[in-house]
KOLSE-368262 format. One record per residue (C-alpha): x, z, y; residue in three letters; residue number from 1. Coordinates in steps of 0.5 Angstrom, whole numbers. Layout:
KOLSE-368262
+-------+-------+-------+-----+-----+
:    c1 :    c3 :    c2 :  aa :   i :
+-------+-------+-------+-----+-----+
:     X :     Z :     Y : ala : NUM :
...
+-------+-------+-------+-----+-----+
This chain:
KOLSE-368262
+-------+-------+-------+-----+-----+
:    c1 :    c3 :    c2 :  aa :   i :
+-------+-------+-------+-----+-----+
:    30 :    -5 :   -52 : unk :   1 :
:    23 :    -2 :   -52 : unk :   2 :
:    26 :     4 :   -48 : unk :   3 :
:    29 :    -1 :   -44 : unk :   4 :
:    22 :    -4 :   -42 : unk :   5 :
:    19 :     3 :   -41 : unk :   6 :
:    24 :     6 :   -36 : unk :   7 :
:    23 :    -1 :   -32 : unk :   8 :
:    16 :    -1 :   -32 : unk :   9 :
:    16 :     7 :   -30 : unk :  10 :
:    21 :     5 :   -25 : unk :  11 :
:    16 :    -1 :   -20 : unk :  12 :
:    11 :     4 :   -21 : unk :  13 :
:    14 :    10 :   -18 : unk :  14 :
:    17 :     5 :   -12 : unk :  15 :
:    11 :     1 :   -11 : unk :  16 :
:     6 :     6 :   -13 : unk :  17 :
:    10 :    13 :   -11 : unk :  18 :
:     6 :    20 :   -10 : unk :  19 :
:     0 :    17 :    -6 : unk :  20 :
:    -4 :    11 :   -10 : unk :  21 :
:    -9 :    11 :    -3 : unk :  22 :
:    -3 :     8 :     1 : unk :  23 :
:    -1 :     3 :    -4 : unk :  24 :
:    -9 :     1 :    -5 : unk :  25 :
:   -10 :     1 :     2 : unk :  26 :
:    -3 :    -3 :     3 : unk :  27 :
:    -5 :    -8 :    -2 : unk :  28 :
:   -12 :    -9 :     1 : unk :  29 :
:   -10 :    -9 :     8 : unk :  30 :
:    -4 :   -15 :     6 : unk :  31 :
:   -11 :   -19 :     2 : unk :  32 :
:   -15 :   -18 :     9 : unk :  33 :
:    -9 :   -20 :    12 : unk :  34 :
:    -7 :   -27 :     9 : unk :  35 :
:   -15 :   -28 :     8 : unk :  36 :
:   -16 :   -28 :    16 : unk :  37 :
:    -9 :   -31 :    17 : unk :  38 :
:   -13 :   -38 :    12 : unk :  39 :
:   -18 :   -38 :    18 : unk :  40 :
:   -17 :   -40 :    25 : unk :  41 :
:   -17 :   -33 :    28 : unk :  42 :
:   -10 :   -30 :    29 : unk :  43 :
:    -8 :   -24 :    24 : unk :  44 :
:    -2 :   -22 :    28 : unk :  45 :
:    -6 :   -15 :    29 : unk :  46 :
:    -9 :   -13 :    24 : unk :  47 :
:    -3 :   -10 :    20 : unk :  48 :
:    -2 :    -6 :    26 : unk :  49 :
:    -9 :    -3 :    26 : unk :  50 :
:    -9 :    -2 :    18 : unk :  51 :
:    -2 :     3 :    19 : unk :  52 :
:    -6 :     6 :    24 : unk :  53 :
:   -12 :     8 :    19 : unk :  54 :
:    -7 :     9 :    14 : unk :  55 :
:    -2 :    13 :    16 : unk :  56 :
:    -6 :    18 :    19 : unk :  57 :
:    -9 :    19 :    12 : unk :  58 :
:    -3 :    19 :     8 : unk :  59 :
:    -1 :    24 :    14 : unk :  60 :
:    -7 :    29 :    12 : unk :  61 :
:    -7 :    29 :     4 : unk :  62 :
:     1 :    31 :     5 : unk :  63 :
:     1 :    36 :     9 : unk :  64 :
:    -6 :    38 :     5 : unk :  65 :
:    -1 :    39 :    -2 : unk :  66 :
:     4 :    43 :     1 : unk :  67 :
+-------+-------+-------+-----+-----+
């Protein structure tokens, strides 16, 4: 049982957290920042949208860095 709940913890950590912790934190934050604005009465539709274009260009550059 025990190996059973290793290889499912071992399972979300690798589909949330994948090959760059980076994006995964900066996901996690911009979905916080999000929701927090969205508790305020100024509209969040935008930012997620600006987070990808911060965040992808990052993850973009380490991965071509590695290879």
């Amino acid at each position: 049982m025990a190996k059973r709940i290793q290889a499912f913890a071992a399972f979300w950590y690798d589909f949330l957290i994948g090959d760059d912790w980076l994006v995964a934190a900066g996901v996690a934050v911009s979905l916080g920042l999000t929701y927090w604005v969205s508790q305020t009465a100024v509209p969040a539709w935008w930012l997620m949208p600006v987070f990808l274009l911060l965040i992808l260009p990052v993850s973009l550059w380490r991965g071509t860095r590695r290879g």
